[in-house]
VEXPA-913929 format. One record per residue: residue in one letter; x, z, y of N, C-alpha, C, CB in turn. Coordinates in steps of 0.05 Angstrom, whole numbers, plus 5000, padded with zeros to 4 digits. Glycine has a CB too. Layout:
BEGIN
+--------+------+------+------+-------+-------+-------+------+------+------+-------+-------+-------+
! residu ! n_px ! n_pz ! n_py ! ca_px ! ca_pz ! ca_py ! c_px ! c_pz ! c_py ! cb_px ! cb_pz ! cb_py !
+--------+------+------+------+-------+-------+-------+------+------+------+-------+-------+-------+
!      A !    X !    Z !    Y !     X !     Z !     Y !    X !    Z !    Y !     X !     Z !     Y !
...
+--------+------+------+------+-------+-------+-------+------+------+------+-------+-------+-------+
***
This chain:
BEGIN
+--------+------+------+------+-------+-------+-------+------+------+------+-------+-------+-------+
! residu ! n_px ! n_pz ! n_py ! ca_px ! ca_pz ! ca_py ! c_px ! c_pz ! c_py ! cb_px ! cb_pz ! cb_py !
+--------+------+------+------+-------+-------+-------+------+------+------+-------+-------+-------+
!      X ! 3546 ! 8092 ! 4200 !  3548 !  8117 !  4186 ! 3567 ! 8135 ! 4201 !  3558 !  8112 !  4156 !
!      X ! 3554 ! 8157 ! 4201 !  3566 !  8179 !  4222 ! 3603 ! 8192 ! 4204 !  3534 !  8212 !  4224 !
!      X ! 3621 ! 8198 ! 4221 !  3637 !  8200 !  4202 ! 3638 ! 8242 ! 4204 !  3671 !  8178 !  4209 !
!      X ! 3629 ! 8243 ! 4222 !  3622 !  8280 !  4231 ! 3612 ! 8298 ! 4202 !  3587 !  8283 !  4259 !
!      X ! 3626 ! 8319 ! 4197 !  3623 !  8338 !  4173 ! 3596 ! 8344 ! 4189 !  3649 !  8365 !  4166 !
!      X ! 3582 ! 8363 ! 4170 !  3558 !  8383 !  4183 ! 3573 ! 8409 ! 4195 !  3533 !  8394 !  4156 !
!      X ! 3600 ! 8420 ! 4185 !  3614 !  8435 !  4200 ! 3625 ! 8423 ! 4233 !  3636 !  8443 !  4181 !
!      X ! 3628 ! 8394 ! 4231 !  3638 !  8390 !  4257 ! 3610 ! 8394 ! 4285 !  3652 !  8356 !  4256 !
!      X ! 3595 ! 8381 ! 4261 !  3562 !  8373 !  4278 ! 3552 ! 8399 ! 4291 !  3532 !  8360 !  4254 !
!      X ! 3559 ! 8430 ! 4271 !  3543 !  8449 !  4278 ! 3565 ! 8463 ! 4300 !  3530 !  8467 !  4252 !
!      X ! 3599 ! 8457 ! 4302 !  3617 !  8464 !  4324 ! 3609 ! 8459 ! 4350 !  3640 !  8451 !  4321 !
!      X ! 3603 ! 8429 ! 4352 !  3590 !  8416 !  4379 ! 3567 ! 8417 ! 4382 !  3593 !  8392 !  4385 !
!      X ! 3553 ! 8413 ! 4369 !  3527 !  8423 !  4384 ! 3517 ! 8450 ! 4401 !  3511 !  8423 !  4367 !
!      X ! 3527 ! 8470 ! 4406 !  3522 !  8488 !  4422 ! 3534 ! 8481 ! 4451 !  3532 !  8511 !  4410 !
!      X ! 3560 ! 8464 ! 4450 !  3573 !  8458 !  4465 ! 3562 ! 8436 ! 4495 !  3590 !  8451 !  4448 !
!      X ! 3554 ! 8424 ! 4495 !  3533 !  8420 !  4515 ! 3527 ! 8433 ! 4538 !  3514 !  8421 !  4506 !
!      X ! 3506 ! 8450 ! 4524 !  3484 !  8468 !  4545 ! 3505 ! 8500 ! 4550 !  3444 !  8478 !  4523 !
!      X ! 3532 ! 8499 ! 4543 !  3541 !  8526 !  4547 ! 3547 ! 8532 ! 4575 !  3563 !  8531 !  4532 !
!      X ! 3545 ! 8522 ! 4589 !  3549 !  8531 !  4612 ! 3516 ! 8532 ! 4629 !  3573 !  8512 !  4625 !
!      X ! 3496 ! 8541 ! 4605 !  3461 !  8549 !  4613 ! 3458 ! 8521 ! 4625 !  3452 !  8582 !  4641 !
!      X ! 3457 ! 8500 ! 4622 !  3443 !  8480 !  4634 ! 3444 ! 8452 ! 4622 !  3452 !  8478 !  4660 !
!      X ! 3418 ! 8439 ! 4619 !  3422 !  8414 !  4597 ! 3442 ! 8395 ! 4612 !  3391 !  8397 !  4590 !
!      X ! 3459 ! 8383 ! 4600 !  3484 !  8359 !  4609 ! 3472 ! 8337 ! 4631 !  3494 !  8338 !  4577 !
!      X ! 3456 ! 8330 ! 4632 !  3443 !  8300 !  4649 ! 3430 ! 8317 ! 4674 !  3412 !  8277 !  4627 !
!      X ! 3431 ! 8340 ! 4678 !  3411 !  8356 !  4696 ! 3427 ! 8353 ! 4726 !  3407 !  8392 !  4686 !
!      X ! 3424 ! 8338 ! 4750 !  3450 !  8347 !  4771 ! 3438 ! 8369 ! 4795 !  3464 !  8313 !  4789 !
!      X ! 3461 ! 8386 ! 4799 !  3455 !  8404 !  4813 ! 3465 ! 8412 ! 4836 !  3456 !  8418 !  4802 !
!      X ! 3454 ! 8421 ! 4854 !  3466 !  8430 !  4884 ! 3500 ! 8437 ! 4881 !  3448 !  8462 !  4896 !
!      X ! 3515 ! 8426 ! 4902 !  3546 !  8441 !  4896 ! 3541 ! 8475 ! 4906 !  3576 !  8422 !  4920 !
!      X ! 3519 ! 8478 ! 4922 !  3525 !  8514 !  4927 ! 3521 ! 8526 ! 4901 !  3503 !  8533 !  4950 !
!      X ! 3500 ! 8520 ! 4886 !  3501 !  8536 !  4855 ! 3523 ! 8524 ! 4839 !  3471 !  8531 !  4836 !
!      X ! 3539 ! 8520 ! 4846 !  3566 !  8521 !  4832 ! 3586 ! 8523 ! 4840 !  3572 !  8506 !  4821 !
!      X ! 3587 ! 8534 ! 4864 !  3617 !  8543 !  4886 ! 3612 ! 8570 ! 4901 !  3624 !  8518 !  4913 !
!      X ! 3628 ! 8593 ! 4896 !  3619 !  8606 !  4914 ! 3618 ! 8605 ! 4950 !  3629 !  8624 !  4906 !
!      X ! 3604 ! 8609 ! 4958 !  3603 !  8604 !  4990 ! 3622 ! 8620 ! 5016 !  3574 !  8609 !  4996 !
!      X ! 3635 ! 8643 ! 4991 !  3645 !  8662 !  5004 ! 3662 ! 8684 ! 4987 !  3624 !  8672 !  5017 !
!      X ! 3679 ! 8691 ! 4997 !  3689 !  8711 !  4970 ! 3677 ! 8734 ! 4970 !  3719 !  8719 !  4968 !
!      X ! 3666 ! 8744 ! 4945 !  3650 !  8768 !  4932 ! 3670 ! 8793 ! 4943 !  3647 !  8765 !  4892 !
!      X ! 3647 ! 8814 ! 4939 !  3658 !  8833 !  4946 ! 3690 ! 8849 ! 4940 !  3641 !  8844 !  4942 !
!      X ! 3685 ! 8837 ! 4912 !  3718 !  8847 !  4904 ! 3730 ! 8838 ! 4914 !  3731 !  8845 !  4881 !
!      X ! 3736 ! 8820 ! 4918 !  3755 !  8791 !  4939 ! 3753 ! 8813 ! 4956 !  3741 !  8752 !  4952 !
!      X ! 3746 ! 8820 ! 4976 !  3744 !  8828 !  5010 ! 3760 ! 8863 ! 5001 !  3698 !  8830 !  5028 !
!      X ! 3745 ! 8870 ! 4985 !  3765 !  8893 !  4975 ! 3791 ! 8892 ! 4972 !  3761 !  8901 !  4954 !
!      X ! 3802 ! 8869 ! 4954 !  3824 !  8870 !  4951 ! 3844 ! 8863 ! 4970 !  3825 !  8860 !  4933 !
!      X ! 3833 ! 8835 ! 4986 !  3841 !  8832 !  5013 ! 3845 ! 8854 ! 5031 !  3826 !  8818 !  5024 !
!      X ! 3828 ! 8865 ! 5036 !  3827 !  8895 !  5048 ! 3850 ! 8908 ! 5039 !  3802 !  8913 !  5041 !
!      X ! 3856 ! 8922 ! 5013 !  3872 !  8932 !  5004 ! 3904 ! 8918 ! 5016 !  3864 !  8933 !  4975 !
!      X ! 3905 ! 8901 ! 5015 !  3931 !  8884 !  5012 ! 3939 ! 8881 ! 5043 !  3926 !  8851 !  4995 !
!      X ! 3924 ! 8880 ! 5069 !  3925 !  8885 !  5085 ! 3937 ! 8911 ! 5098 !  3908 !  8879 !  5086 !
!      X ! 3927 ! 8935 ! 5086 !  3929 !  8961 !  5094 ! 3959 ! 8969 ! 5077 !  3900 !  8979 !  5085 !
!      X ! 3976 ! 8953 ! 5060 !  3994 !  8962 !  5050 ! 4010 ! 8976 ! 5072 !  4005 !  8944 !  5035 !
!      X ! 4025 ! 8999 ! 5065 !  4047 !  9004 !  5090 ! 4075 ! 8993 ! 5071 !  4049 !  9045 !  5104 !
!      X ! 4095 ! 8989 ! 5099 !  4119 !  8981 !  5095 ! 4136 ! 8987 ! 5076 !  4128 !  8984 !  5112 !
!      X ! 4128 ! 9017 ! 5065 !  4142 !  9021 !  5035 ! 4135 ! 9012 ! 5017 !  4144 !  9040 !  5025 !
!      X ! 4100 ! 9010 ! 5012 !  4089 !  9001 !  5002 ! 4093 ! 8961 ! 4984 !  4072 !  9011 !  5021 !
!      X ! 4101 ! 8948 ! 5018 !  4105 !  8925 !  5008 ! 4139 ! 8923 ! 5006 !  4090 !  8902 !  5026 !
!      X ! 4152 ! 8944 ! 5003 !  4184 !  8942 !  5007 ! 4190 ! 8946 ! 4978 !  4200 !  8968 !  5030 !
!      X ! 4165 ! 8966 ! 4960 !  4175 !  8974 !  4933 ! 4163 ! 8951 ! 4915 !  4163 !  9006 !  4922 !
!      X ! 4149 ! 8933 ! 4929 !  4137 !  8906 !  4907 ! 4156 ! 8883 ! 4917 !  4096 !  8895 !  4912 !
!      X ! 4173 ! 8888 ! 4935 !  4199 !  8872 !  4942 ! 4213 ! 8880 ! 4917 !  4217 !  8881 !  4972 !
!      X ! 4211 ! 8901 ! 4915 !  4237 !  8908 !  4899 ! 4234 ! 8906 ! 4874 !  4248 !  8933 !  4903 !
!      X ! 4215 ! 8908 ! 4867 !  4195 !  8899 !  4839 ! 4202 ! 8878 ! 4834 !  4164 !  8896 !  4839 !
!      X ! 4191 ! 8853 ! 4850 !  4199 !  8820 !  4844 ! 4224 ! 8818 ! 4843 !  4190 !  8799 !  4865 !
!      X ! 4238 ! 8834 ! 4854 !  4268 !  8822 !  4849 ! 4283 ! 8830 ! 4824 !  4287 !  8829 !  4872 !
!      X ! 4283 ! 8851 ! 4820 !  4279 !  8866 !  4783 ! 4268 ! 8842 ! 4768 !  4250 !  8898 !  4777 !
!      X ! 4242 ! 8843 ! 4768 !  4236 !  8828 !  4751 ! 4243 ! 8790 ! 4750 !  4212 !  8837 !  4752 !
!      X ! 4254 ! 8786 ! 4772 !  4265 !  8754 !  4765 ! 4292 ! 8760 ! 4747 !  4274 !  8733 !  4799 !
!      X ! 4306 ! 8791 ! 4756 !  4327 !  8780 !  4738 ! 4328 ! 8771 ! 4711 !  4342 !  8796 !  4737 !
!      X ! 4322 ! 8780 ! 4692 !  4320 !  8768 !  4666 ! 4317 ! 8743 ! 4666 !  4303 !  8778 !  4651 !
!      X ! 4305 ! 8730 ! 4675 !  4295 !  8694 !  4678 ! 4322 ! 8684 ! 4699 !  4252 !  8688 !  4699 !
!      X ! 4340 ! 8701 ! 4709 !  4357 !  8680 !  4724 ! 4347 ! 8677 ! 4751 !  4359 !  8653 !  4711 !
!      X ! 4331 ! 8699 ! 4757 !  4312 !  8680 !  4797 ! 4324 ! 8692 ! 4806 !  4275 !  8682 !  4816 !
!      X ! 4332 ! 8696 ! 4827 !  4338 !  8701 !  4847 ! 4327 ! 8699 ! 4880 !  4355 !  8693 !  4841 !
!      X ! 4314 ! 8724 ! 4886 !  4297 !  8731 !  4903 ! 4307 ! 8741 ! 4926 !  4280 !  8745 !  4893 !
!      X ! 4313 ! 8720 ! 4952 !  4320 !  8725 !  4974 ! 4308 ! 8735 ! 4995 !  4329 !  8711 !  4979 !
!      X ! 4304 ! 8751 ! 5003 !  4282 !  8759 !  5027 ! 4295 ! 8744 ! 5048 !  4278 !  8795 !  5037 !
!      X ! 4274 ! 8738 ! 5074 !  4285 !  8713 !  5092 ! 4264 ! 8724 ! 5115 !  4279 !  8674 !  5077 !
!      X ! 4277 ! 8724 ! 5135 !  4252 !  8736 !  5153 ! 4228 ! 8718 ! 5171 !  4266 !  8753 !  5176 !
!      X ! 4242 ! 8687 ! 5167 !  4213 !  8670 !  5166 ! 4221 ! 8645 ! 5160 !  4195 !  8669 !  5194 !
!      X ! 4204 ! 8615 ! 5164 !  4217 !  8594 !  5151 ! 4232 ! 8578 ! 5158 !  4206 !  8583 !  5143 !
!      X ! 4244 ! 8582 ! 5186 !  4267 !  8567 !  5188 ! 4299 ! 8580 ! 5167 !  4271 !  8567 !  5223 !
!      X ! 4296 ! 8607 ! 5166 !  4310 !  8610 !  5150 ! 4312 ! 8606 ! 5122 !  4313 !  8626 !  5155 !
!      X ! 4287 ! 8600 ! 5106 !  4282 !  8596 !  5081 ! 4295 ! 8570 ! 5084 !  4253 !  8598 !  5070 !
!      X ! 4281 ! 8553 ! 5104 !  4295 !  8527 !  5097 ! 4331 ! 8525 ! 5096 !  4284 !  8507 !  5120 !
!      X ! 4336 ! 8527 ! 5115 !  4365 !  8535 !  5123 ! 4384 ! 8546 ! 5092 !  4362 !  8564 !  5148 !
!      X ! 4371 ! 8564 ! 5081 !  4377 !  8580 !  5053 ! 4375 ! 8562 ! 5034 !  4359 !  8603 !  5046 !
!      X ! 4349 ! 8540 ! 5035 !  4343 !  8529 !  5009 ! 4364 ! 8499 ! 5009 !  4307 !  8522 !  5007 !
!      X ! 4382 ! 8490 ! 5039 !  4392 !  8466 !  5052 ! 4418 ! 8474 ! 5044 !  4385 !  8459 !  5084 !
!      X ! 4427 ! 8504 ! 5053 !  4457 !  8510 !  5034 ! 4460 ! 8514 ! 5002 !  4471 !  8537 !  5044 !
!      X ! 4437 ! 8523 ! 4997 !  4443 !  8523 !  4964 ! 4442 ! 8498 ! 4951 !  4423 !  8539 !  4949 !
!      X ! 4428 ! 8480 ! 4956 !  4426 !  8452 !  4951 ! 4455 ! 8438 ! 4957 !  4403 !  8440 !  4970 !
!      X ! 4477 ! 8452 ! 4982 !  4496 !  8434 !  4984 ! 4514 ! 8453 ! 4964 !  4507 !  8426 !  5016 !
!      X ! 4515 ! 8472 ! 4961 !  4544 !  8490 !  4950 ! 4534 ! 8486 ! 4921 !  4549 !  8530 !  4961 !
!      X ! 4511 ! 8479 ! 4906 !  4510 !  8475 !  4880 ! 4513 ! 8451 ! 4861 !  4493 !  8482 !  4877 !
!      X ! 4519 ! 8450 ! 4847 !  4537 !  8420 !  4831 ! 4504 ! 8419 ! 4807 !  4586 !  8431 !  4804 !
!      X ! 4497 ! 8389 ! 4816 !  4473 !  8381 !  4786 ! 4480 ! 8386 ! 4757 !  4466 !  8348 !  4783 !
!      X ! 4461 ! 8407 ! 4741 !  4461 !  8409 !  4715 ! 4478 ! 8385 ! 4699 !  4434 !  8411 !  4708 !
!      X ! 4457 ! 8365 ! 4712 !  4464 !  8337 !  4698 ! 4476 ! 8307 ! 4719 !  4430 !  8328 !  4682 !
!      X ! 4497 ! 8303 ! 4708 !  4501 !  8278 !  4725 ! 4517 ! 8289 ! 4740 !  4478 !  8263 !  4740 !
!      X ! 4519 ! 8271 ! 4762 !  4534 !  8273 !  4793 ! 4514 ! 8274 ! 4811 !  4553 !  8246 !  4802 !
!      X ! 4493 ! 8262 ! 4821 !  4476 !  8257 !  4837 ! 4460 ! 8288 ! 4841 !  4460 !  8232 !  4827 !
!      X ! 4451 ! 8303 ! 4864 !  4437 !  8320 !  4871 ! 4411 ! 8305 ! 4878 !  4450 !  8335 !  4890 !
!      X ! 4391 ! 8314 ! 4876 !  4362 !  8319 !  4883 ! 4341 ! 8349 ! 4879 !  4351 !  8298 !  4866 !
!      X ! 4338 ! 8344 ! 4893 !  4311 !  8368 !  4898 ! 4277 ! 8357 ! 4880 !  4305 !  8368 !  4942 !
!      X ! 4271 ! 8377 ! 4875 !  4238 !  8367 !  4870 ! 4215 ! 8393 ! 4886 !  4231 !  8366 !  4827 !
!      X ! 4205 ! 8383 ! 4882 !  4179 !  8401 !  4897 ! 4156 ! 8397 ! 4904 !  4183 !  8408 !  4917 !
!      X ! 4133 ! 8417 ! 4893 !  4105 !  8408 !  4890 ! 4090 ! 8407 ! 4921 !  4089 !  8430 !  4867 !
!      X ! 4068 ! 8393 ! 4922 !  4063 !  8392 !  4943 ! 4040 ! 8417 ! 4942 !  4059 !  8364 !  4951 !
!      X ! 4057 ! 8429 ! 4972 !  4036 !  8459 !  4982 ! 4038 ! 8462 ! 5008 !  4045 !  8492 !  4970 !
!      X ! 4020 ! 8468 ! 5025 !  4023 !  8475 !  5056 ! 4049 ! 8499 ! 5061 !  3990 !  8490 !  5068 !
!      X ! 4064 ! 8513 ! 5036 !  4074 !  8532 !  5055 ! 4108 ! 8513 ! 5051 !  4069 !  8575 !  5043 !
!      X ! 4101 ! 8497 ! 5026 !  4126 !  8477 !  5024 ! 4136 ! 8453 ! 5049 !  4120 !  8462 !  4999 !
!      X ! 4109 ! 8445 ! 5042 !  4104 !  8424 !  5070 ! 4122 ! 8441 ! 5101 !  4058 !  8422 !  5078 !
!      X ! 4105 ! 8464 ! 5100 !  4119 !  8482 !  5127 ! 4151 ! 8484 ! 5138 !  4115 !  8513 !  5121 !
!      X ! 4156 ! 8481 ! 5112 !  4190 !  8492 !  5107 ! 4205 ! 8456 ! 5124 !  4201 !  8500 !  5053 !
!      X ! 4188 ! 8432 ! 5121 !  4208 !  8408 !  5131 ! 4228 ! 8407 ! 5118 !  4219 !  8408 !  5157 !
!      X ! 4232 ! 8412 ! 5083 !  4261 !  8401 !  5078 ! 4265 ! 8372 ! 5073 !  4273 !  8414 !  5054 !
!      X ! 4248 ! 8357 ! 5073 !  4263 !  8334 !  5083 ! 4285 ! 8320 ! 5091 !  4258 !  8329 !  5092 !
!      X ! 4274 ! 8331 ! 5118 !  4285 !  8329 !  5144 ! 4315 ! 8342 ! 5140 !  4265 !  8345 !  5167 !
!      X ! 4315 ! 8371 ! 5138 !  4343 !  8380 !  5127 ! 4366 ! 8369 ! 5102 !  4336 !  8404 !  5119 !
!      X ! 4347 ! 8366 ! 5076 !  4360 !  8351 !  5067 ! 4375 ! 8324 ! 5062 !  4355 !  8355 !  5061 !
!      X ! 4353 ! 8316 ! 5081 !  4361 !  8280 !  5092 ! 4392 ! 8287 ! 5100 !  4338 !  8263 !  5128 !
!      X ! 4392 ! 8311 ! 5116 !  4422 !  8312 !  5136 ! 4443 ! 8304 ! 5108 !  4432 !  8352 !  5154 !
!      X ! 4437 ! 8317 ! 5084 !  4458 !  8321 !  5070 ! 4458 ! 8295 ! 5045 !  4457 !  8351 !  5059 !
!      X ! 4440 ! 8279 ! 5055 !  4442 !  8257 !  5036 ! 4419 ! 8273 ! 5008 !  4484 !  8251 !  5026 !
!      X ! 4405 ! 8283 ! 5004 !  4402 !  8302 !  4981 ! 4375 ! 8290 ! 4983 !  4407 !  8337 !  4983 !
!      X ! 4360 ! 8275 ! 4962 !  4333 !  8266 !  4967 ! 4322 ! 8291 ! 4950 !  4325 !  8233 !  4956 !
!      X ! 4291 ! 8292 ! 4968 !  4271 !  8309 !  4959 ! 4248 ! 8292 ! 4949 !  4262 !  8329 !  4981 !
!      X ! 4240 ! 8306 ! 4923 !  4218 !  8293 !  4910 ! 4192 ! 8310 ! 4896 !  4232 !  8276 !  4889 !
!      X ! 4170 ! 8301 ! 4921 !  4146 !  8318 !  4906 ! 4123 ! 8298 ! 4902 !  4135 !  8346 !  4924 !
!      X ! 4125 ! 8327 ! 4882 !  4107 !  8322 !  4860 ! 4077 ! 8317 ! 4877 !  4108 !  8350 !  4835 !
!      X ! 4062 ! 8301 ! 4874 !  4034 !  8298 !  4891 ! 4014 ! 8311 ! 4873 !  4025 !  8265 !  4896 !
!      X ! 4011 ! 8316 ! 4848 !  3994 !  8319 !  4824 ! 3985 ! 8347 ! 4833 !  4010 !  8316 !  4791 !
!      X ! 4003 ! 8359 ! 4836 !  3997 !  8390 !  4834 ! 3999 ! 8407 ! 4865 !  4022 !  8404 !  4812 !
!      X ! 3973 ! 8388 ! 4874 !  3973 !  8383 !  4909 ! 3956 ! 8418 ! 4912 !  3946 !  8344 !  4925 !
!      X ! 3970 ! 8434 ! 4932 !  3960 !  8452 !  4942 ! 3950 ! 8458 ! 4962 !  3970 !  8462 !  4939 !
!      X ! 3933 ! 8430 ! 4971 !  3916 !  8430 !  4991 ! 3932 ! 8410 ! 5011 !  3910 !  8461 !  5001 !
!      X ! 3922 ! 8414 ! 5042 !  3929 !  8383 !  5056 ! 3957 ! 8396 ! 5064 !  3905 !  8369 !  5087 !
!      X ! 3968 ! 8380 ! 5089 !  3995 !  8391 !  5103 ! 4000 ! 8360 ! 5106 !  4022 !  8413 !  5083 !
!      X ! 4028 ! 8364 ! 5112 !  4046 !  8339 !  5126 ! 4055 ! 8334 ! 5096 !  4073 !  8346 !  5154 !
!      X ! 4056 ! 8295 ! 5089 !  4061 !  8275 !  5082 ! 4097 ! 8282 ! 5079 !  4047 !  8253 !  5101 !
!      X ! 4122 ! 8286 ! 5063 !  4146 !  8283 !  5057 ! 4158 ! 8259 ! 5046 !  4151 !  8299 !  5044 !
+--------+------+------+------+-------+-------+-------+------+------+------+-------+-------+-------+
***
Protein backbone atom coordinates (compact mmCIF):
# COMPACT_ATOMS: atom_id res chain seq x y z
CA UNK A 1 0.00 0.00 0.00
CA UNK A 2 1.27 3.17 -1.39
CA UNK A 3 1.86 5.68 1.51
CA UNK A 4 1.90 8.96 -1.30
CA UNK A 5 -1.18 11.59 -0.81
CA UNK A 6 -2.80 12.25 -4.41
CA UNK A 7 -1.33 15.81 -3.65
CA UNK A 8 2.19 14.27 -3.38
CA UNK A 9 1.49 11.86 -6.55
CA UNK A 10 0.21 14.90 -8.68
CA UNK A 11 3.74 17.16 -7.26
CA UNK A 12 6.00 14.42 -8.87
CA UNK A 13 4.68 13.41 -11.55
CA UNK A 14 5.45 16.23 -13.88
CA UNK A 15 8.82 15.92 -12.51
CA UNK A 16 10.44 13.35 -14.65
CA UNK A 17 10.03 14.53 -18.17
CA UNK A 18 10.84 18.31 -17.12
CA UNK A 19 13.76 18.73 -18.56
CA UNK A 20 11.51 17.69 -22.33
CA UNK A 21 12.78 14.15 -22.30
CA UNK A 22 11.42 10.75 -20.97
CA UNK A 23 13.94 9.57 -17.87
CA UNK A 24 15.37 6.01 -19.43
CA UNK A 25 16.04 7.87 -22.87
CA UNK A 26 20.24 8.28 -23.12
CA UNK A 27 21.56 10.97 -25.07
CA UNK A 28 24.52 12.37 -26.96
CA UNK A 29 26.80 14.55 -24.37
CA UNK A 30 26.84 17.44 -27.31
CA UNK A 31 22.97 17.88 -26.80
CA UNK A 32 23.67 18.61 -23.40
CA UNK A 33 26.90 20.70 -23.23
CA UNK A 34 27.48 23.60 -25.04
CA UNK A 35 30.39 23.13 -27.53
CA UNK A 36 31.33 26.63 -27.36
CA UNK A 37 30.38 29.80 -25.66
CA UNK A 38 27.20 31.55 -27.24
CA UNK A 39 27.32 34.69 -28.46
CA UNK A 40 26.74 36.61 -25.31
CA UNK A 41 29.73 34.86 -23.76
CA UNK A 42 32.10 36.30 -26.70
CA UNK A 43 30.42 39.68 -26.17
CA UNK A 44 30.97 39.87 -22.85
CA UNK A 45 34.46 38.55 -23.09
CA UNK A 46 34.97 41.07 -25.70
CA UNK A 47 33.73 43.73 -23.50
CA UNK A 48 35.98 42.77 -20.52
CA UNK A 49 38.91 42.70 -22.69
CA UNK A 50 38.60 46.23 -24.12
CA UNK A 51 38.21 47.67 -20.50
CA UNK A 52 40.73 50.66 -20.25
CA UNK A 53 42.86 51.14 -17.17
CA UNK A 54 40.39 53.44 -15.46
CA UNK A 55 37.95 51.44 -16.32
CA UNK A 56 39.43 48.33 -14.44
CA UNK A 57 41.07 50.80 -11.68
CA UNK A 58 37.30 52.06 -10.69
CA UNK A 59 36.03 48.17 -10.26
CA UNK A 60 39.39 47.96 -8.13
CA UNK A 61 38.04 50.37 -6.20
CA UNK A 62 34.57 49.07 -6.11
CA UNK A 63 35.75 45.61 -4.68
CA UNK A 64 37.55 47.13 -2.15
CA UNK A 65 34.51 49.40 -0.83
CA UNK A 66 32.57 46.76 -0.96
CA UNK A 67 34.64 44.01 1.12
CA UNK A 68 34.66 46.52 3.77
CA UNK A 69 31.56 45.84 5.59
CA UNK A 70 32.24 41.95 5.64
CA UNK A 71 35.86 42.65 7.12
CA UNK A 72 37.93 41.65 3.48
CA UNK A 73 40.43 43.18 2.82
CA UNK A 74 41.54 43.62 -0.76
CA UNK A 75 45.19 43.89 -1.59
CA UNK A 76 46.20 44.59 -5.09
CA UNK A 77 49.53 42.54 -5.77
CA UNK A 78 51.14 42.89 -9.09
CA UNK A 79 51.51 39.09 -9.72
CA UNK A 80 51.78 35.73 -7.79
CA UNK A 81 54.84 35.55 -6.30
CA UNK A 82 53.77 38.43 -4.44
CA UNK A 83 50.29 37.18 -3.46
CA UNK A 84 52.04 34.37 -2.14
CA UNK A 85 54.69 36.21 -0.23
CA UNK A 86 51.51 38.49 1.21
CA UNK A 87 49.40 35.46 1.97
CA UNK A 88 53.04 33.64 3.89
CA UNK A 89 53.33 37.02 6.10
CA UNK A 90 49.86 37.30 7.09
CA UNK A 91 49.69 33.75 8.08
CA UNK A 92 52.91 34.43 10.27
CA UNK A 93 51.97 37.98 12.00
CA UNK A 94 48.37 36.57 12.74
CA UNK A 95 47.48 34.66 16.09
CA UNK A 96 44.48 31.56 15.47
CA UNK A 97 40.87 32.59 16.32
CA UNK A 98 40.97 29.39 18.19
CA UNK A 99 43.64 27.47 20.00
CA UNK A 100 47.40 27.94 19.61
CA UNK A 101 48.09 26.02 16.50
CA UNK A 102 47.94 28.01 12.99
CA UNK A 103 46.70 26.39 9.82
CA UNK A 104 45.62 27.50 6.56
CA UNK A 105 42.73 25.91 4.43
CA UNK A 106 42.15 26.22 0.84
CA UNK A 107 40.00 24.95 -1.95
CA UNK A 108 41.46 23.34 -4.65
CA UNK A 109 41.76 25.78 -7.97
CA UNK A 110 44.48 26.23 -10.68
CA UNK A 111 45.01 29.90 -9.72
CA UNK A 112 45.50 28.52 -5.91
CA UNK A 113 47.53 25.62 -6.96
CA UNK A 114 49.70 28.59 -8.91
CA UNK A 115 50.36 30.54 -5.83
CA UNK A 116 52.75 27.11 -4.20
CA UNK A 117 51.80 27.92 -0.65
CA UNK A 118 52.78 24.92 0.54
CA UNK A 119 55.97 25.17 -0.14
CA UNK A 120 56.04 28.73 1.63
CA UNK A 121 54.18 27.77 4.37
CA UNK A 122 56.06 24.56 5.06
CA UNK A 123 59.01 27.30 5.70
CA UNK A 124 56.93 28.48 8.66
CA UNK A 125 55.80 25.27 10.08
CA UNK A 126 52.01 26.44 9.10
CA UNK A 127 50.21 23.38 7.46
CA UNK A 128 47.93 23.99 4.45
CA UNK A 129 44.77 22.13 4.00
CA UNK A 130 42.64 21.76 0.87
CA UNK A 131 39.72 21.10 0.46
CA UNK A 132 39.60 18.45 -2.71
CA UNK A 133 35.55 18.54 -2.93
CA UNK A 134 35.29 21.86 -4.37
CA UNK A 135 38.02 21.03 -7.14
CA UNK A 136 38.35 23.86 -9.71
CA UNK A 137 39.66 21.94 -12.30
CA UNK A 138 43.26 20.07 -12.63
CA UNK A 139 46.74 21.83 -11.41
CA UNK A 140 49.48 20.54 -9.11
CA UNK A 141 48.63 17.99 -6.22
CA UNK A 142 49.49 20.13 -2.39
Amino acid sequence: MSMETPDQIAFFRPHPNCAGHEPDVARDAKQLFAQGPSTEDIALIDRVRRRSAADRQALLERLIEAGKPINLNVIPLPDSAYATAAIARLAAEKNPEWGETKNIAAWRHPLIDSLNLSESLSRLQIPLHVDESHSGGGGQRI
